[in-house]
Backbone bond lengths (Angstrom), bond angles and torsions (degrees), N, CA, C in turn:
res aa  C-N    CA-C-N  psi(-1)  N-CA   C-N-CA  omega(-1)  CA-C   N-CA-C  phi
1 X - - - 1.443 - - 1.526 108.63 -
2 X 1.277 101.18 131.47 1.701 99.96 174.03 1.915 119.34 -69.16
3 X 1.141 102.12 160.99 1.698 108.08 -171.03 1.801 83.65 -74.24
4 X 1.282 134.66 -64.93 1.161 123.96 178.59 1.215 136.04 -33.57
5 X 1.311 140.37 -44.67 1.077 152.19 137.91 2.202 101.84 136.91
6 X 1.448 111.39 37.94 0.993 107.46 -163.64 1.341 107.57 -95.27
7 X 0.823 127.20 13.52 2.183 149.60 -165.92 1.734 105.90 -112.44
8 X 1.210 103.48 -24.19 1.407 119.17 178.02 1.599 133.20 -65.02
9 X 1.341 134.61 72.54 1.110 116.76 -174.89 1.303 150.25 -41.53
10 X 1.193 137.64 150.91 1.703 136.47 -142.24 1.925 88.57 -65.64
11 X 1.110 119.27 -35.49 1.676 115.84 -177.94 1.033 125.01 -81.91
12 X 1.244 100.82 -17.76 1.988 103.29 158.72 0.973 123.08 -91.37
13 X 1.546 136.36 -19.43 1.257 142.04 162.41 1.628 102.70 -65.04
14 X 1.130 108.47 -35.53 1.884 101.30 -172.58 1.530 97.70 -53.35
15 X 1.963 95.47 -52.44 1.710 111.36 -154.12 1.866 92.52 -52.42
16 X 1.311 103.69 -58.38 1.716 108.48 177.00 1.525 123.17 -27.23
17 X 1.277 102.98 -62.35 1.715 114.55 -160.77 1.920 92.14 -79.14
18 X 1.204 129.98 -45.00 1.446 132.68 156.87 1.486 133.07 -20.87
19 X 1.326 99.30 -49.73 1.297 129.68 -161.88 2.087 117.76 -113.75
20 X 1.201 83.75 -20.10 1.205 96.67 179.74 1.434 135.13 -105.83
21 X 1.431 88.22 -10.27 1.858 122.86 176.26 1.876 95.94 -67.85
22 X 1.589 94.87 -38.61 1.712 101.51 -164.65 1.615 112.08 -88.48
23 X 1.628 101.57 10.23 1.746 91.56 -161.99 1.281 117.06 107.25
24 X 1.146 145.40 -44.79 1.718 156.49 -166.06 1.286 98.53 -55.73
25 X 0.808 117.62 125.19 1.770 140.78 156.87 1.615 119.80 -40.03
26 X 0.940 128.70 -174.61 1.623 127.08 176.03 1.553 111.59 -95.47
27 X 1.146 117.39 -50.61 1.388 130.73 146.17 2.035 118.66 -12.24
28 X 1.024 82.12 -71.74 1.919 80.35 170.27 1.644 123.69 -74.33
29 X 1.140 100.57 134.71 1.669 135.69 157.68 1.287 169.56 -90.50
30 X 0.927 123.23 104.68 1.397 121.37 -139.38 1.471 104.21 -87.37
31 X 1.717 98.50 125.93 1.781 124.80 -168.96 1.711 103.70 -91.45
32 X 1.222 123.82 -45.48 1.129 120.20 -169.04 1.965 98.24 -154.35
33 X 1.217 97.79 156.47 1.670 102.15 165.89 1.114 119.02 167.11
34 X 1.385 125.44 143.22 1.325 159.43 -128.26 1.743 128.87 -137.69
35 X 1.021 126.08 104.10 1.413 120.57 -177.90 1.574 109.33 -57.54
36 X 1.652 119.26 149.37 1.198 107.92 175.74 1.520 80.29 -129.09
37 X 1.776 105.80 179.45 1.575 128.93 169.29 1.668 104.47 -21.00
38 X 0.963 107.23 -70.44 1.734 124.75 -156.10 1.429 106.95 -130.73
39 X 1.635 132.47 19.76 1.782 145.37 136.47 1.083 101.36 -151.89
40 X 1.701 91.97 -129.03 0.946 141.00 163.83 1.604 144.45 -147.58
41 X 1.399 104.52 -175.24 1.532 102.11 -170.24 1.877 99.68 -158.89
42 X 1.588 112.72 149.30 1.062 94.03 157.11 2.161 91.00 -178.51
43 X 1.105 100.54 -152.57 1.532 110.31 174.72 1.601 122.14 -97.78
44 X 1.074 111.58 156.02 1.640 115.29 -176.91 1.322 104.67 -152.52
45 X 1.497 100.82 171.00 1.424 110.03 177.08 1.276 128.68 -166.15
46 X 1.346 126.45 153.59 1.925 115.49 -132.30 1.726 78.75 -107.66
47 X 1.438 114.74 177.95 1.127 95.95 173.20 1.470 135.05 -102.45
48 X 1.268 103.78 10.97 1.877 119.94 158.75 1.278 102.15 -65.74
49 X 1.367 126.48 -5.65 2.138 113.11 -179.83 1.582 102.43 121.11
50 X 1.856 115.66 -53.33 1.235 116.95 -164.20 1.485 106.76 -40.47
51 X 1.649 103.74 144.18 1.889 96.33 152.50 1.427 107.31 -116.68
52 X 1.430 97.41 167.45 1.369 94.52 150.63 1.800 108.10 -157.17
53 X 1.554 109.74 -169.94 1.094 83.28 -162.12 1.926 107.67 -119.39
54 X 1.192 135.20 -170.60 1.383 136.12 -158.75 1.386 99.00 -157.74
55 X 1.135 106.02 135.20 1.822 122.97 163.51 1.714 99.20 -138.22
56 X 1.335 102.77 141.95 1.908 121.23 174.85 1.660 89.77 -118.85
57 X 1.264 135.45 85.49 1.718 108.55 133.44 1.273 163.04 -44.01
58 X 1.496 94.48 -5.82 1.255 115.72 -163.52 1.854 122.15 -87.49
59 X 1.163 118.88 87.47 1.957 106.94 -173.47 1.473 117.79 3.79
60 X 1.446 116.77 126.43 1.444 138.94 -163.46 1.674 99.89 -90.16
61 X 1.474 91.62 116.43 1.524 85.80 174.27 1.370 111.30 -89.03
62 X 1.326 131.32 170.46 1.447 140.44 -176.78 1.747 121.45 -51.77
63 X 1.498 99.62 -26.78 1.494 99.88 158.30 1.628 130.51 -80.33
64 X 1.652 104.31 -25.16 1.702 97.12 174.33 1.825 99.32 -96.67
65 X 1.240 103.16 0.80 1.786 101.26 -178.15 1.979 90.58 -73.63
66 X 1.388 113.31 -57.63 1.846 97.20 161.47 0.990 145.41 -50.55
67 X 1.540 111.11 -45.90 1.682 103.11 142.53 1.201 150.90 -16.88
68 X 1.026 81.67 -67.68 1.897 110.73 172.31 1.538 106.92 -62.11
69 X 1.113 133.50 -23.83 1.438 146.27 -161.70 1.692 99.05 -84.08
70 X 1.989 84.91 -66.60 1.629 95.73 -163.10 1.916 108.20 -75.95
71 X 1.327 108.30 -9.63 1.764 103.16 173.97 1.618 94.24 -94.03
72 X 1.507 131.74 9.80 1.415 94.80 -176.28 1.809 124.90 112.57
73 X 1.468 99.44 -27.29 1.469 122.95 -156.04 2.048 95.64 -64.28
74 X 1.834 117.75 -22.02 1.279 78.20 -128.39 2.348 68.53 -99.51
């Protein structure tokens, strides 16, 4: 994998910038998710199986507003 992240497909970069805004590691994956009022929220999962789950309240900037698009979110 490149240090850049240019090997990376457009759905793992979503899962990344999604998931990674909140803390989540590279390792976790996003199972399901959902726009709320002011984010989102939804399920994930590490890659031993565990899930758990994630909420962002915080106003969506224009990069997780694509995110959110290209996983499904909007």
């Amino acid at each position: 994998m490149s240090k850049n992240g240019d090997d990376l497909s457009p759905q793992v970069r979503a899962e990344d910038i999604l998931l990674g805004s909140l803390g989540f590691g590279e390792d976790a994956r996003i199972v399901s998710i959902e726009r709320t009022l002011t984010g989102y929220r939804g399920l994930g999962r590490w890659s031993d199986g565990s899930e758990f789950s994630f909420e962002s309240e915080d106003e969506l900037d224009q990069l997780q507003l694509w995110a959110l698009g290209l996983v499904g979110g909007l």
